[in-house]
Steps between C-alpha positions, in 0.01 A plus 500: 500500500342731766490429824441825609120735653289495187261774468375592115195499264558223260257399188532129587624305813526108508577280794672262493843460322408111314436395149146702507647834565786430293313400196194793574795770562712367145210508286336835668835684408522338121103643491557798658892596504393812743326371761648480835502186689621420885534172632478408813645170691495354852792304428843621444512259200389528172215182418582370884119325553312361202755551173761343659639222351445236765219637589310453199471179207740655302324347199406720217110383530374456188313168547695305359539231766270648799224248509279727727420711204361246314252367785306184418107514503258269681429364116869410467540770233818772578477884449759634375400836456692632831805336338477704202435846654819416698694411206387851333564706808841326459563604176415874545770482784775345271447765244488791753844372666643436139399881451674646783807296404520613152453840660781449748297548770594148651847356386589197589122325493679127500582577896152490510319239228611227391367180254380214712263238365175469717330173566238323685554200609182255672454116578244296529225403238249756562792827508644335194210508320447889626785624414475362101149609478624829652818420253251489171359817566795699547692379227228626264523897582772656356680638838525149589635320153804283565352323817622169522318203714675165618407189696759359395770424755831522315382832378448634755796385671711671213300866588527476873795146615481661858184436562440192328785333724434233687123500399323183429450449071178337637388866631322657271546865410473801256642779428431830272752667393557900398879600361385902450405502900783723754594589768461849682708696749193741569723658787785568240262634248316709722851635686653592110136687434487688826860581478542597129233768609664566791852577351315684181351752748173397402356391854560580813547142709446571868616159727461430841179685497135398618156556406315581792176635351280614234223732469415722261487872602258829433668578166373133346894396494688167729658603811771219541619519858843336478795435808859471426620195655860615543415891633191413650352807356133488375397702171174547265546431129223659293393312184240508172595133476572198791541138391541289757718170405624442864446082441283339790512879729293650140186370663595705851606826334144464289283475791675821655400687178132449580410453130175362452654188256676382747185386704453146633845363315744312742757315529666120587849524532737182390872443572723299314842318550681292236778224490793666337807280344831546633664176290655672171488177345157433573444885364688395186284205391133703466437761271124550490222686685301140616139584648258233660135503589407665771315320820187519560419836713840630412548903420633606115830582653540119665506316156818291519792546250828386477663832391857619288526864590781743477530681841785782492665372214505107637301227387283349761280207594197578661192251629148638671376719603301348771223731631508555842342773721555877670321792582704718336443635169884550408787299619620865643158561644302509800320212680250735527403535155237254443326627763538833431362459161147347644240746495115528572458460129731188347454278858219357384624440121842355634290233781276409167775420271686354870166222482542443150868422510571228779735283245715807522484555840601109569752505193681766677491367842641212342763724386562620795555199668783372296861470590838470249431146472132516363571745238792289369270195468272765281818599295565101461182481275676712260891409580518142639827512581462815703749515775402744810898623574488626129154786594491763681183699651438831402203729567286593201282832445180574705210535265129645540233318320222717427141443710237677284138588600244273305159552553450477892816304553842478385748338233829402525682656166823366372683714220531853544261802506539872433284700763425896393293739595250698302660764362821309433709697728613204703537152410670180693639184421311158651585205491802235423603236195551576192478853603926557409485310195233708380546831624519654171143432371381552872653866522364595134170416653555720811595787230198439325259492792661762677570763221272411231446786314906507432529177463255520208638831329868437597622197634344233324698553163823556685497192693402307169793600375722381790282198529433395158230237634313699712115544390530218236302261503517118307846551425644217322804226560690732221492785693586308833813329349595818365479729848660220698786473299556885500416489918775215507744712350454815626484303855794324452335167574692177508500290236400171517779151463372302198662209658365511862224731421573731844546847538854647586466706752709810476 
């Protein structure tokens, strides 16, 4: 990896060296085995800010057990239609990894993925009933088939003993459950993409180097002023092509581009920390991906879950994250960043969607204001016998939630959003949750939007045929059952204990 001056005319330059840029640069080269890609990284680290591993869920979103997807209406009713979108972006991601396996392009994928069931677990009358209407949806579309519901205690207690401990029989609480959910290194996968291209000669990975601008020059091509952080040295990278997946600092780099799309968007920047296990024995006893409702007010990435992961080859326990609040827009970044990013054109937008988000606002000063002992009593509601000496706190990732011009004032826009300008020359990344899960489907789209007229002649057959799924639509639970079972074993996935009905984690 260079760390030297940098000073060439490259086809295509993306910034940021995260699960964007690794999944744009993997499929760009499959596409197009000619083009030349550089890469360019503040860090010295390879997925150091958002694709880390504890700086991210970690779960392979495919809402299974994320009750924010499936929001409930003011008629009672629950749409699940986000749910399923996620669940099919999910899919096109398994498949695309499975192909890059079976190509040898990543070895190894069980150091990254691994079979976890997902469930959502509520209390209370009125989330009980939620969750089975939300339950009797699901269960009906064929991504979803094997979705089990119980209220009844013992059951439950059988699919998750640690946190029914201790808990009153007289409580009352459900659970769905999903066996086919798992969980996702997205640091690990993103560090065997980058570096299988690396090693292969087929991009040139530049660390410890900074975008400092972007403007497009008299010839219609991207000037990308860049400074190596080791030499000090500053250098101008031509381009035909800039995608910008630089996490929470995308919306920064944008602005400096002047493109006319990027007018009146903003950003509110969240924090996160979680409780992480150090008790192997408390580890030991829960093997699921466990997600609660979210409070009222509360940003995507501050739904609660009680969390197996895998974390450099070690199983792990991890509660949170709880929300809390910084003006940087990268846990590497500058205090300065939020307000850097205001302009004469989003300040407005961003004080609109400001007024029309006060439970936010007082959900994260709440946040704020807790200490070790408060967010213990919130891991109690899901582990009773919780003891504090047995967590640890741990910073989470800094995330950007998109503020989007609406009329003459402003939304505040949780997902992700691809930003590009006219003529498709340069394109950015927006945005937070379930952007890693889904980066497949969202980088086909940036393909798409961005080079359409090869997308159309070219592309679009050749990336059916390393995602089989891609562009069908009302595919059935046949086909389903068949691509996860050749996903599982081309992934390696665990398989699941008849008798305890838990994943073993490699």
């Amino acid at each position: 990896m260079s760390t030297e001056n940098v000073a060439d005319t490259k086809q295509v330059v993306l910034i940021g060296a995260g699960i964007m840029s690794a999944t744009l640069a993997t499929l760009l080269k499959k596409l197009n085995p000619g083009i030349s890609i550089s890469i360019f990284e503040k860090l010295d680290v390879i997925s150091g800010e958002s694709s880390n591993a504890t700086n991210n869920a970690g779960t392979g979103h495919s809402g299974f057990c994320e009750l924010n997807y499936t929001p409930q209406k003011e008629d009672g009713s629950v749409d699940i239609s986000k749910a399923i979108n996620v669940a099919k972006s999910f899919e096109l991601s398994r498949e695309f990894w499975s192909f890059l396996v079976k190509e040898k392009t990543i070895i190894n994928p069980q150091e990254f993925i691994q079979a976890v069931p997902h469930m959502s677990f509520v209390w209370g009358e009125e989330n009980i009933d939620f969750l089975k209407k939300r339950w009797e949806l699901l269960k009906e579309h064929p991504l979803f088939k094997g979705m089990e519901f119980s209220d009844d205690w013992d059951e439950i207690a059988s699919w998750i003993p640690l946190m029914m401990e201790n808990r009153s029989k007289e409580e009352k609480v459900a659970v769905t459950k999903m066996p086919a959910g798992t969980d996702v290194n997205f640091g690990e996968l993103t560090r065997k993409m980058l570096l299988g291209l690396f090693y292969e000669k087929e991009i040139d990975l530049h660390m410890a180097h900074e975008v400092k601008d972007i403007h497009r020059n008299s010839n219609g091509k991207w000037e990308v002023k860049v400074k190596n952080l080791t030499t000090k040295k500053k250098s101008i990278v031509e381009a035909d092509f800039v995608f910008v997946g630089a996490g929470g600092r995308a919306l920064n780099l944008l602005e400096k581009s002047k493109i006319e799309e990027i007018k009146g968007f903003g950003g509110f920047p969240v924090s996160g920390e979680w409780l992480v296990c150090n008790n192997e024995e408390v580890i030991k006893n829960h093997h699921a991906k466990v997600y609660g409702k979210a409070k009222v007010g509360a940003p995507p990435m501050s739904v609660p879950h009680l969390d197996t992961r895998l974390i450099n080859g070690k199983p792990s326990l991890l509660f949170g994250p709880f929300a809390g609040f910084s003006t940087k827009f990268l846990k590497n970044g500058s205090y300065w960043d939020f307000f850097d990013s205001m302009k004469k054109d989003n300040i407005g937008p961003m004080l609109s969607a400001g007024a029309q988000n006060i439970p936010l606002t007082r959900y994260l000063i709440e946040q704020v204001r807790q200490d070790k002992k408060d967010k213990i009593e919130s891991l109690r509601e899901y582990f009773p016998n919780a003891k504090s000496e047995d967590w640890d706190q741990k910073t989470a990732g800094q995330r950007v939630q998109v503020i989007k011009k609406s009329g003459r004032g402003g939304i505040l826009q949780f997902g992700t959003e691809v930003v590009s300008c006219k003529d498709g020359s340069l394109a950015g990344l927006l945005g937070a949750s379930p952007g890693a899960s889904t980066a497949v489907a969202i980088m086909i789209d940036l393909l798409q939007q961005c080079f359409p007229e090869k997308f159309e002649s070219e592309w679009k057959a050749k990336i059916q045929e390393m995602i089989p799924s891609y562009g069908k639509e009302n595919l059935d639970e046949a086909y389903y059952n068949e691509s996860r079972n050749k996903t599982a074993q081309a992934l390696g996935l665990s398989a699941i204990s008849e008798d305890e009905n838990i994943p073993v984690l490699r």
